[in-house]
C-alpha positions as CSV (number, residue, x, y, z in Angstrom):
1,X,-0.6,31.1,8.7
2,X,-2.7,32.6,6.2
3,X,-1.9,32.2,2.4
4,X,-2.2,34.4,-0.7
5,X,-4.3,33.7,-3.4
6,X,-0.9,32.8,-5.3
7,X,0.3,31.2,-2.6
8,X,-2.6,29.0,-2.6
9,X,-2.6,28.9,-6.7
10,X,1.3,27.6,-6.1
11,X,-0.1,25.0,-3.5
12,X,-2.9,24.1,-5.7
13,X,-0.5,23.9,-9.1
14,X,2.4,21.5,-6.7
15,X,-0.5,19.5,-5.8
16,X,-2.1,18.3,-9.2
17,X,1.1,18.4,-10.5
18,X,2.2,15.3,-8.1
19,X,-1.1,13.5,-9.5
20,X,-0.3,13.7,-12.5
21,X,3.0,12.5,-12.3
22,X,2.0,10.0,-10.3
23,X,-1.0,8.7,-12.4
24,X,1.5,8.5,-15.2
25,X,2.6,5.5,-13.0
26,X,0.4,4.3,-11.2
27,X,-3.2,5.5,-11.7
28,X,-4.0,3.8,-8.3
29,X,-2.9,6.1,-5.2
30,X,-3.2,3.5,-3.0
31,X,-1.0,1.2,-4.8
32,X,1.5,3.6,-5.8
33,X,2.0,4.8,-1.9
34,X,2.2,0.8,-1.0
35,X,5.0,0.5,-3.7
36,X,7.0,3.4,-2.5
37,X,6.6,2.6,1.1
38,X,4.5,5.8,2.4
39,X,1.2,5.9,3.7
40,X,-1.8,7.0,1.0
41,X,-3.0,9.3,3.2
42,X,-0.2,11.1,3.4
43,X,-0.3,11.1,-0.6
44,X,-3.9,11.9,-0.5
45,X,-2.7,14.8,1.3
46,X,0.1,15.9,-0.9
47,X,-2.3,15.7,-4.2
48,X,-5.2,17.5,-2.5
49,X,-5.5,20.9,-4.6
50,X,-7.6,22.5,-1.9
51,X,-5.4,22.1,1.1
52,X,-3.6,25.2,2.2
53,X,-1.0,23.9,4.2
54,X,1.1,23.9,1.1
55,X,3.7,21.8,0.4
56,X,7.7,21.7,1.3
57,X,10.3,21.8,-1.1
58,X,11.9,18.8,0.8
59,X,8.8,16.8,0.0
60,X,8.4,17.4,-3.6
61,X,12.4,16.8,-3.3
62,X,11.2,13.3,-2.1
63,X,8.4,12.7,-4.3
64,X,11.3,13.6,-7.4
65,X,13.4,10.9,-5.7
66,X,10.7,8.1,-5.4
67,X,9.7,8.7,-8.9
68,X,13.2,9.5,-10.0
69,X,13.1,12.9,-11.8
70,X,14.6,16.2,-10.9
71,X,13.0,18.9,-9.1
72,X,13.5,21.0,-12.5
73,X,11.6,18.0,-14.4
74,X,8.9,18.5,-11.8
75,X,9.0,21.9,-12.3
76,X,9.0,21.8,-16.1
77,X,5.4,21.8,-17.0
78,X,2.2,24.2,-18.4
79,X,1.0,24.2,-14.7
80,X,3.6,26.5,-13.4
81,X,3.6,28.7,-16.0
């Protein structure tokens, strides 16, 4: 499936915007996905700005729930608007 160019901006925006949240806790990605029980590479992937497979709502819904904040805290930045 190919993506718009604001698909992909979406994609990008979702994907720095887990990073940051997540630095805010743990500036390590490897420790942070050791602490929360997923693999890093699977972080790695949700935090990469250039991947294009995009991101689903049920996984930001997950990353909200490890770090507990809502999906409109998530969604409550500069980034997306």
């Amino acid at each position: 499936m190919k993506y718009s160019k604001t698909e992909r901006k979406l994609n990008a925006q979702i994907s720095h915007r887990i990073k940051e949240l997540r630095e805010e806790i743990e500036p390590v990605q490897s420790k942070f996905a050791r602490e929360h029980f997923i693999d890093r590479q699977l972080l790695n992937m949700w935090e990469n700005t250039l991947d294009d497979r995009g991101i689903t709502i049920h996984t930001i819904q997950k990353f909200c729930n490890m770090i507990d904040i809502s999906l409109s805290h998530f969604f409550n930045s500069d980034l997306f608007e």
